[in-house]
N, C-alpha and C positions, 0 to 999 in steps of 0.2 A: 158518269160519276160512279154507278155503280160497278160496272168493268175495273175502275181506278183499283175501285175498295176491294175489289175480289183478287187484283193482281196483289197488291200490297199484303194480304191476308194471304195467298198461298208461299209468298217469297216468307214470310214471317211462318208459318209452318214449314218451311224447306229448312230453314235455318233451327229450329227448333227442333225437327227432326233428328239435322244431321247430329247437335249438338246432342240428345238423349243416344245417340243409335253409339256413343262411343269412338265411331269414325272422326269427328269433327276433332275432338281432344288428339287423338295420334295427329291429324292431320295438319291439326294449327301447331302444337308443338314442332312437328317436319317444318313447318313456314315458318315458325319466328327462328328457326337460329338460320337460316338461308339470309344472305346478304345482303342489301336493298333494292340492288339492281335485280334481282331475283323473285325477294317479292313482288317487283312491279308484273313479273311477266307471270306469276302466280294469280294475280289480282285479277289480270285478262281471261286466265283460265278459268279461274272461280267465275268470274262475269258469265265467260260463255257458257257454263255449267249450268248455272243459275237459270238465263235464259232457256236454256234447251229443257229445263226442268219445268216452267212456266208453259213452253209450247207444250209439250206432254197434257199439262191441266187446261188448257185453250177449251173453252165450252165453244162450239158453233151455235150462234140463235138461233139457226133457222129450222124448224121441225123437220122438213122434208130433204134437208141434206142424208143422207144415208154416208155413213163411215164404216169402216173394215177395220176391225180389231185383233190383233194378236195378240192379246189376254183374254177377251172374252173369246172371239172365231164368230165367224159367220155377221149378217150385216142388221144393224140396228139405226134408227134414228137418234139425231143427235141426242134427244134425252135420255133415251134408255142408253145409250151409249155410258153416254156422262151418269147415270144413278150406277150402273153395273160396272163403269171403270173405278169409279171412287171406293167403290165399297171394297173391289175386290184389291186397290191399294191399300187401300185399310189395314185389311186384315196382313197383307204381304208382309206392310211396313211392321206390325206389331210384333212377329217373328223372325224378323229377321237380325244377326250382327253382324256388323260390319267392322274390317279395320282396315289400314292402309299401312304399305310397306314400300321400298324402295323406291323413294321419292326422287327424281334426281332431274334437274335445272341446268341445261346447260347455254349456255349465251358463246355466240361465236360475232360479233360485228352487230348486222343488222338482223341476225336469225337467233331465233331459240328454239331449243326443243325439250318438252316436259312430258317425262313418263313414271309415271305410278303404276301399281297393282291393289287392287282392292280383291281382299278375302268377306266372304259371306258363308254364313252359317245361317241357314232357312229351319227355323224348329218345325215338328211335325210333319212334312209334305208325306203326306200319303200313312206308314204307321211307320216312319221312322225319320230321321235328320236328313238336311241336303247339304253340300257344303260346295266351295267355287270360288275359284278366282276370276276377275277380270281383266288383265293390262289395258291401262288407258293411254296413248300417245298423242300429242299435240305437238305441230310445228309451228312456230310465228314466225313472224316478218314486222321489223319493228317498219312504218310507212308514214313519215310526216309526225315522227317524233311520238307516237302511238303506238303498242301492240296488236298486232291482229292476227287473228288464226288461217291459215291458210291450209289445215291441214290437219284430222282428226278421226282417229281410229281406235273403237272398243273391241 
């Protein structure tokens, strides 16, 4: 039960996130004028997003697991893990803005393929700004009347 309440509480900070960080507003605007068939395969993408955002915040129970980080470096047990990855999200997220641009949907039969670019402006890193883009690509394959990702590249 408690696992339940802690999944539910970080998808409800992901969502609250994206909505304050500015990105969510461009990004649902891009989704509502796209066509229905469109949004369904958007809907698959946000899913998968979501989830891959969930495993990132995955706590391991067990003390003695040891994990490898590439935010913090070097190897820590799962809670020092987990106290030093949250915090130093924290502050990431606090600084950071986000927008998205060049949304584009395309459906061929039983394939789609969606590719965006997200712009980030990092205030402060180091004594001055950072700034980046990312392209994000996804293929589907619609499979038994479903979308599914088969294919996904940052």
């Amino acid at each position: 039960m408690k696992r339940a309440n802690f999944l539910i509480g970080v998808l409800i900070a992901v969502a609250v996130g994206l909505a304050l960080s500015g990105c969510a507003t461009t990004y649902n605007e891009m989704k509502a004028v796209l066509p229905p068939e469109k949004q369904e395969v958007m809907a698959t993408v946000d899913a998968f997003y979501a989830a891959k955002t969930l495993a990132e915040f995955m706590v391991v129970t067990t003390k003695d697991v040891v994990l490898k980080s590439s935010y913090i470096g070097g190897s820590h047990t799962a809670e020092s893990y987990w106290r030093q990855y949250t915090a130093k999200k924290s502050a990431d997220k606090s600084s950071r803005i986000r927008t998205m641009r060049n949304l584009n949907v395309e459906i061929s039969g039983n394939t789609a393929e969606v590719s965006y670019i997200v712009d980030v402006i990092k205030r402060g890193v180091g004594d001055r700004d950072w700034s980046g883009s990312v392209s994000y690509l996804f293929k589907l394959r619609r499979e038994g009347g479903v979308w599914k990702i088969y294919y996904y590249d940052q």
